[in-house]
C-alpha positions, 0 to 999 in steps of 0.5 A: 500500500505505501509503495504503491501511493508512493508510485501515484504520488511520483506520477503526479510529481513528475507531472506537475514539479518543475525542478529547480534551476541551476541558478543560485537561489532559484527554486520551484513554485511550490504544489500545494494540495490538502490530505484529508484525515478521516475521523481523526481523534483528538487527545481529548476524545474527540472525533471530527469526521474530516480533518484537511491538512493542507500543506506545500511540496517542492520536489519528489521523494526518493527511495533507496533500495529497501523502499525507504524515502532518504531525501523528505524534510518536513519543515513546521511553522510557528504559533498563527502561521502557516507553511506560506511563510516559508515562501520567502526571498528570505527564507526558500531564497536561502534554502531551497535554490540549486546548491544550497543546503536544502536543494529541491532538486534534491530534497522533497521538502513539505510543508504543511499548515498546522491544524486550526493555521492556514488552509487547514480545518481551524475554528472558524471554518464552521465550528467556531468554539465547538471545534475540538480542542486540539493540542501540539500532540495532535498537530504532530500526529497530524504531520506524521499522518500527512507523510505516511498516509499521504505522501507515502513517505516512511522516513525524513532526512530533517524535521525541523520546526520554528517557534511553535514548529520548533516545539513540535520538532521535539516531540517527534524526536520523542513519539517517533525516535527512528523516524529521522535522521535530524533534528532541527529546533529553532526559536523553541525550549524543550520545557513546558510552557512557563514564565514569561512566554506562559504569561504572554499567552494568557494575556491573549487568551483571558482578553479573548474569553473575558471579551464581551463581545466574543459571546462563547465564540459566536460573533458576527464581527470580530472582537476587539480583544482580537486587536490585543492578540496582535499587539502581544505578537508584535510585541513579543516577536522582535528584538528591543533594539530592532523595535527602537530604531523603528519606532523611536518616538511615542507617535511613531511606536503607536503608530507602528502598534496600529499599523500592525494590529490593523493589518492582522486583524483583516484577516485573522480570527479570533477563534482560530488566534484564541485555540493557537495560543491555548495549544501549548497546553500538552507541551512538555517534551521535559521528561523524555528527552534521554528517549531522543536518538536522532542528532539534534541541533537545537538555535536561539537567538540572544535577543528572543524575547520568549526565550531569553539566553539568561534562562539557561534552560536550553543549555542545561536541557540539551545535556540531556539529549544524546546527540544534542548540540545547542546555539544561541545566536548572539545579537547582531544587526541582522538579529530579529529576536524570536523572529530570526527563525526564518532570516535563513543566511543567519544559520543556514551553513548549521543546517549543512553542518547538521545534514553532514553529521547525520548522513548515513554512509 
């Protein structure tokens, strides 16, 4: 059966793919596709009879001779996002041209929006409030459903996530240990969600819930507190520095604040923001961390606010890890605090370095 969706899959690839050109920094167009997942359960217990997984493909798998696929990377986004960030000059432009570290001529690199992001089944599809309550843990078994079920994929050369996506690369370092060959968490810790990014949350989520006009998730406009959902982002998604040169004065901050929290709001939802941040709830990768087998690079920057160096969990955490290695990037005027995750010419010679150490021979 995955041979022979593997095979179908090849077909439409070979079709549709156009390869990459030989020039530097030039990529494919994306595919873009859904898989739908049928009566998937949710940690919870509940069931939803279709759950569409939407997600983004460059190139075409490939199998050894054993039938495994050595070439798949899945790559993850963060909390609100979706795999479209990725499409980037900054991003792609960096990554997936011909000859650099994740060449679509060579990899066949997924990425999909997460449950409740994107184009995937989120809240405000329809349920609004009633849709399940969904965890990181589900999002993974999303994932891991989306390339074996889907993509006829049964092995990945790199997993690697940023922010929330980093997060989720941790814990299938754990739930599926002999799935990879790597391990790429960036902007993330492998502890429970606590202190000041904990904080940052509930802020968003008890402005939401404690939002008259939100009315249990049935509204016909959007809340104002939707508004605060934005400013935290905002807030919390750059470096001090960054946002003082941009923002130097009291009218230039707010109008940067509103200029900001008007665009998000044009197309964000409430429901969907508000079930995002609160997803974090099952978050605890912790306790498992020796299970972990995969080499693991792990990348902060020095200037995240949500996960500042001074904590020093990352360093002490990524002893415990077997091949672990860990970065905190230090603050430079290329820096964008948590958002150095996809300014990719910051790292990218680290995902080549990681690639390397972990080639099977």
């Amino acid at each position: 059966m995955i041979l022979w969706r593997y095979c179908t899959a090849l077909l439409i690839w070979s079709v549709f793919a156009v390869r990459a050109g030989a020039s530097e920094g030039s990529y494919p167009e994306p595919i873009e596709a859904d898989f739908v997942l049928r009566d998937f359960k949710f940690a919870s217990g509940e069931i939803l009879p279709e759950l569409r997984i939407h997600y983004r493909s460059l190139g075409k798998p490939e199998m050894d001779a054993k039938g495994v696929v050595r070439n798949a990377v899945l790559i993850t986004h963060g909390t609100t996002g979706s795999g479209a960030q990725f499409i980037r000059p900054e991003f792609a432009g960096e990554l997936f041209g011909g000859g650099q570290p994740l060449d679509a001529a060579k990899f066949f690199i997924v990425m999909p929006d997460g449950i409740g992001h994107g184009k995937s089944s989120k809240p405000s599809d329809e349920l609004r409030a009633r849709f399940p309550r969904y965890g990181y843990h589900d999002m993974v078994e999303a994932q891991f459903r989306l390339l074996t079920d889907g993509l006829g994929v049964n092995h990945a050369r790199l997993i690697f996530g940023t922010s929330m996506g980093g997060m989720h690369t941790w814990l299938w370092g754990e739930t599926h240990p002999d799935f990879m060959d790597a391990l790429m968490p960036m902007a993330s810790l492998p502890t429970q969600i606590s202190g000041r990014n904990r904080a940052w949350r509930r802020i968003v989520i008890d402005a939401i819930r404690n939002d008259p006009q939100w009315n249990g998730g049935d509204y016909d406009e959007q809340p104002q507190s939707l508004r605060t959902a934005a400013e935290m982002l905002w807030f919390m998604s750059s470096n001090p520095v960054l946002r003082q040169s941009e923002a130097p004065t009291l009218a230039k901050t707010d109008e940067a604040l509103d200029k900001y929290a008007a665009e998000y709001v044009k197309t964000a939802d409430a429901n969907d923001a508000l079930y995002a941040v609160e997803a974090s709830h099952d978050y605890d990768p912790g306790p498992r961390l020796e299970k972990i087998r995969a080499p693991v690079l792990a990348i902060n920057s020095a200037d995240d606010l949500i996960h500042p160096p001074e904590l020093g969990i990352l360093e002490r955490e990524i002893k415990r890890v077997p091949k672990g290695r860990a970065i905190v990037m230090p603050l430079t005027d290329k820096t964008r605090g948590h958002g150095s995750h996809t300014i990719a010419e910051l790292w990218k010679g680290e995902i080549q370095s990681l690639l390397k150490q972990s080639e099977k021979k």
